[in-house]
C-alpha positions as protocol buffer text, in pm:
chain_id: "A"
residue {
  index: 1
  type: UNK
  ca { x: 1255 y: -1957 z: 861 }
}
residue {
  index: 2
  type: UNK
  ca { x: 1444 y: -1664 z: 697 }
}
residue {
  index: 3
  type: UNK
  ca { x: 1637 y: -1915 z: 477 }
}
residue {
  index: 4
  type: UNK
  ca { x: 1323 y: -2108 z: 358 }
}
residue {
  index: 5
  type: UNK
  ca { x: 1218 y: -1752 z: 190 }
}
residue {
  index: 6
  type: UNK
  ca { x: 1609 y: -1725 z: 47 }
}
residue {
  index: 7
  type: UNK
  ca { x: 1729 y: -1405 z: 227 }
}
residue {
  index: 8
  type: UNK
  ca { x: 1720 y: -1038 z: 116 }
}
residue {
  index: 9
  type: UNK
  ca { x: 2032 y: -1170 z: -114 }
}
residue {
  index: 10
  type: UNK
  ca { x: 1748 y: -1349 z: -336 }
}
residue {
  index: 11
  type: UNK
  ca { x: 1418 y: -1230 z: -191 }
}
residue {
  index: 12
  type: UNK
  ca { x: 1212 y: -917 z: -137 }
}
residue {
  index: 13
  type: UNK
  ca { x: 923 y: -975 z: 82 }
}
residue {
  index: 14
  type: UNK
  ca { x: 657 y: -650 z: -3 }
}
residue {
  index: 15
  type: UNK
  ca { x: 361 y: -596 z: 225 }
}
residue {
  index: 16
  type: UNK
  ca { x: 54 y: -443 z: 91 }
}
residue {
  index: 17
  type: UNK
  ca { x: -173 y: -190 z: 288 }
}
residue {
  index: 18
  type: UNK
  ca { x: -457 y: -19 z: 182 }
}
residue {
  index: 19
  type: UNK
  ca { x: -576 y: 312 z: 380 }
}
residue {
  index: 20
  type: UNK
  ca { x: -786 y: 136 z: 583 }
}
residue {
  index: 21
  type: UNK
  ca { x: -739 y: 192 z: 971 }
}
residue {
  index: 22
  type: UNK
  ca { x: -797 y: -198 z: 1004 }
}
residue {
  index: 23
  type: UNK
  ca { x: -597 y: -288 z: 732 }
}
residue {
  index: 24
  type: UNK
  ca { x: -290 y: -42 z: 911 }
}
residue {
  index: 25
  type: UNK
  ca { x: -337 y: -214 z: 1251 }
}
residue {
  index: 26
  type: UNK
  ca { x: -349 y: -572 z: 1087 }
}
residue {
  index: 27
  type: UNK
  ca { x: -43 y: -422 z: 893 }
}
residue {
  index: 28
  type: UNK
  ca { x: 161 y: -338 z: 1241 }
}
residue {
  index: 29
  type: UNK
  ca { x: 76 y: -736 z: 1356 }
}
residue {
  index: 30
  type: UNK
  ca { x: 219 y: -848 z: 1030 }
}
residue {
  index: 31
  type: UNK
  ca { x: 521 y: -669 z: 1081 }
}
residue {
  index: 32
  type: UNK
  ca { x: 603 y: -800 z: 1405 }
}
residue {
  index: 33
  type: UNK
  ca { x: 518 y: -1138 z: 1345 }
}
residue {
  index: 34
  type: UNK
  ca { x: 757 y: -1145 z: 1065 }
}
residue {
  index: 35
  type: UNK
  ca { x: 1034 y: -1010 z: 1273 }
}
residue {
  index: 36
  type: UNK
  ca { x: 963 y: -1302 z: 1468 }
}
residue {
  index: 37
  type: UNK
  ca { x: 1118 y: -1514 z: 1254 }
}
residue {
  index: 38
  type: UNK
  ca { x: 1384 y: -1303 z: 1146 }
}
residue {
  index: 39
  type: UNK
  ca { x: 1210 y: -1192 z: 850 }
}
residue {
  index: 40
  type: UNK
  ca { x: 1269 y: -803 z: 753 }
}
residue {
  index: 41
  type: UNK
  ca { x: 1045 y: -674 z: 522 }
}
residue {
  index: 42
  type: UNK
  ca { x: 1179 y: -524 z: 151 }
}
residue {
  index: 43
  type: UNK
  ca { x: 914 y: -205 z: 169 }
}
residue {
  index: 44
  type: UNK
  ca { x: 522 y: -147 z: 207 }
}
residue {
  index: 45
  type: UNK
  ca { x: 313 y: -92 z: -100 }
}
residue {
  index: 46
  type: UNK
  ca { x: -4 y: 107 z: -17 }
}
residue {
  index: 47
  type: UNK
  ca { x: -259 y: 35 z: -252 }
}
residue {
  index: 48
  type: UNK
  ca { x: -632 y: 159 z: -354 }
}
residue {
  index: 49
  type: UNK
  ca { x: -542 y: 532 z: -305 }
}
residue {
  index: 50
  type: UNK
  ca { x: -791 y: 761 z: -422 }
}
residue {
  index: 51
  type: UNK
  ca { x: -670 y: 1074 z: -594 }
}
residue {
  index: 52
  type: UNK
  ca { x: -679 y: 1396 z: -385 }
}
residue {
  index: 53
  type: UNK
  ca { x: -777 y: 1569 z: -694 }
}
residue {
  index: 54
  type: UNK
  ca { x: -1086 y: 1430 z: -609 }
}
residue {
  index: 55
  type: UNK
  ca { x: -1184 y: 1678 z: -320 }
}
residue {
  index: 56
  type: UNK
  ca { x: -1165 y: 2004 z: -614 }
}
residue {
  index: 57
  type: UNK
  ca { x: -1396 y: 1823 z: -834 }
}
residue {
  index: 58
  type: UNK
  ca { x: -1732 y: 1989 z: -805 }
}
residue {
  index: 59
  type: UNK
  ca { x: -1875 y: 1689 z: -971 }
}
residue {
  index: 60
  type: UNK
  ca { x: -1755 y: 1421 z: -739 }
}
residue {
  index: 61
  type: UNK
  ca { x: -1988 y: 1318 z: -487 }
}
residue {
  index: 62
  type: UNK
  ca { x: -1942 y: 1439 z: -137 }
}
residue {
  index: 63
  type: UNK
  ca { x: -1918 y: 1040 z: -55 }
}
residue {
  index: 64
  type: UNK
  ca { x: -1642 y: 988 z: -200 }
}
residue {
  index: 65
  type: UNK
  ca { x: -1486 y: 1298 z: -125 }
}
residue {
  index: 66
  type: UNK
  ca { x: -1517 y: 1211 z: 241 }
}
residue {
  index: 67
  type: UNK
  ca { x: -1388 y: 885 z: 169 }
}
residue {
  index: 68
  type: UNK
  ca { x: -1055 y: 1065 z: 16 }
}
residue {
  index: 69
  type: UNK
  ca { x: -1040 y: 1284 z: 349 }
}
residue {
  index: 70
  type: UNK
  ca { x: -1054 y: 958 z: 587 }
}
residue {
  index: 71
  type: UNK
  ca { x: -778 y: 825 z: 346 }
}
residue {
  index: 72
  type: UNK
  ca { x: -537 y: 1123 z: 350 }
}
residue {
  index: 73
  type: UNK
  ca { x: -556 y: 1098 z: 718 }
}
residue {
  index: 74
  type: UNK
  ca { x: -505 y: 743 z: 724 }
}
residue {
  index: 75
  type: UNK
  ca { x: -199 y: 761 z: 443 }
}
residue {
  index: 76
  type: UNK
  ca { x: -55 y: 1015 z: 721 }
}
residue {
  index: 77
  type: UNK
  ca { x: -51 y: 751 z: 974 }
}
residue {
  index: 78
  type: UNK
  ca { x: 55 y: 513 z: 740 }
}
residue {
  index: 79
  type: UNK
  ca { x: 359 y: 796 z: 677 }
}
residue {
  index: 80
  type: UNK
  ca { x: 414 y: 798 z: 1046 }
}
residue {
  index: 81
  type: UNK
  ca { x: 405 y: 452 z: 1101 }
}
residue {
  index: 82
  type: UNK
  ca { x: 562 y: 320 z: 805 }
}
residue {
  index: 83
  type: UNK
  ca { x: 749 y: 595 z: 682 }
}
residue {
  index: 84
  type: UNK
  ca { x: 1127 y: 469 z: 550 }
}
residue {
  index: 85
  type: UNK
  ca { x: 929 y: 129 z: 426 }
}
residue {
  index: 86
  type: UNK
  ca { x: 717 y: 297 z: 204 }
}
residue {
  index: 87
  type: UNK
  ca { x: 847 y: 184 z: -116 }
}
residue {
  index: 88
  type: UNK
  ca { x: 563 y: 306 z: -358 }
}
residue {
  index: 89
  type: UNK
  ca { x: 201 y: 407 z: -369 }
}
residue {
  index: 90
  type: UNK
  ca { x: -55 y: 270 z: -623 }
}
residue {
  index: 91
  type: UNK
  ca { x: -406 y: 493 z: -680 }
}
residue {
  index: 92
  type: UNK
  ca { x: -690 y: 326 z: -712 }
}
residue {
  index: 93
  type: UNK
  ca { x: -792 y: 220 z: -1055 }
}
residue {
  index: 94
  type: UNK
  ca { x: -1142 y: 132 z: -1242 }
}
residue {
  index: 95
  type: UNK
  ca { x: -1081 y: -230 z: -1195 }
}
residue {
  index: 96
  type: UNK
  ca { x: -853 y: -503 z: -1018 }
}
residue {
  index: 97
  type: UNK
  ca { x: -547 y: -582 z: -1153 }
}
residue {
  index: 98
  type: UNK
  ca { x: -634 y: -864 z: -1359 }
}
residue {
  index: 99
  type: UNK
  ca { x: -492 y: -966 z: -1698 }
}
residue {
  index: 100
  type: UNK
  ca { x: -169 y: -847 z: -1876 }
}
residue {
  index: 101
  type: UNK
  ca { x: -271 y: -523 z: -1932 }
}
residue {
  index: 102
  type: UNK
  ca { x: -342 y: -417 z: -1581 }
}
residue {
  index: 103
  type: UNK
  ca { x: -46 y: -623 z: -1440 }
}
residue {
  index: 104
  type: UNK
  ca { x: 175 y: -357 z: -1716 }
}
residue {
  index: 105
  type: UNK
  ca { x: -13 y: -78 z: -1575 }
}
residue {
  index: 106
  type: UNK
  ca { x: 66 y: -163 z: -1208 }
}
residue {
  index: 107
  type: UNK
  ca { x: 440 y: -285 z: -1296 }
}
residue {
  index: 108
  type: UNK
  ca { x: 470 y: 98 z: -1454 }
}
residue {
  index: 109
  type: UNK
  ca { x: 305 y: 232 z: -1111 }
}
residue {
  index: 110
  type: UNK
  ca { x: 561 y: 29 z: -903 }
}
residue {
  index: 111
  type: UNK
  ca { x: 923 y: 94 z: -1142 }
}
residue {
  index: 112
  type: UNK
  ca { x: 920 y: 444 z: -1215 }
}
């Protein structure tokens, strides 16, 4: 199966987690499914990370400030779990990746 995808000579296979506990667990599956099949994973992107700036604002709703809390501790199992994969970490943004401009923004996020 690891040939179909060309090898880590031609390919790199990126997973992409967001700091959800579901999305972690679902994340652990992958990665032993893939192994499977001989397939080794380049790195783990985690995705729609909300600023932890956030918690200092005194205008930011306590929602979402909670929501930043259950997400630090969730990017700390994601550190623990995940750790020497990690390859980069994307915040989240105003709106999805769509279009060239947001696919430049992104590309930025992932090759500094």
């Amino acid at each position: 199966m690891a040939n179909i995808i060309g090898g880590r000579n031609s390919t790199a296979l990126f997973y992409v987690v967001i700091p959800e506990q579901m999305a972690i667990m679902d994340t652990e599956v992958a990665i032993k499914e893939f192994r499977k099949f001989g397939i080794e994973l380049s790195g783990i992107i985690v995705n729609q990370v909300y600023p932890e700036g956030l918690l200092y604002d005194p205008d930011v709703p306590e929602f979402l400030k909670s929501r930043v809390r259950m997400q630090q501790a969730n990017m700390e199992t994601i550190r623990q779990k995940f750790g020497s994969l990690i390859a980069a970490q994307v915040p989240m943004m105003d709106r999805e990746p769509k279009g060239l401009e947001m696919l430049e923004k992104t590309a930025g996020i992932l090759y500094r």
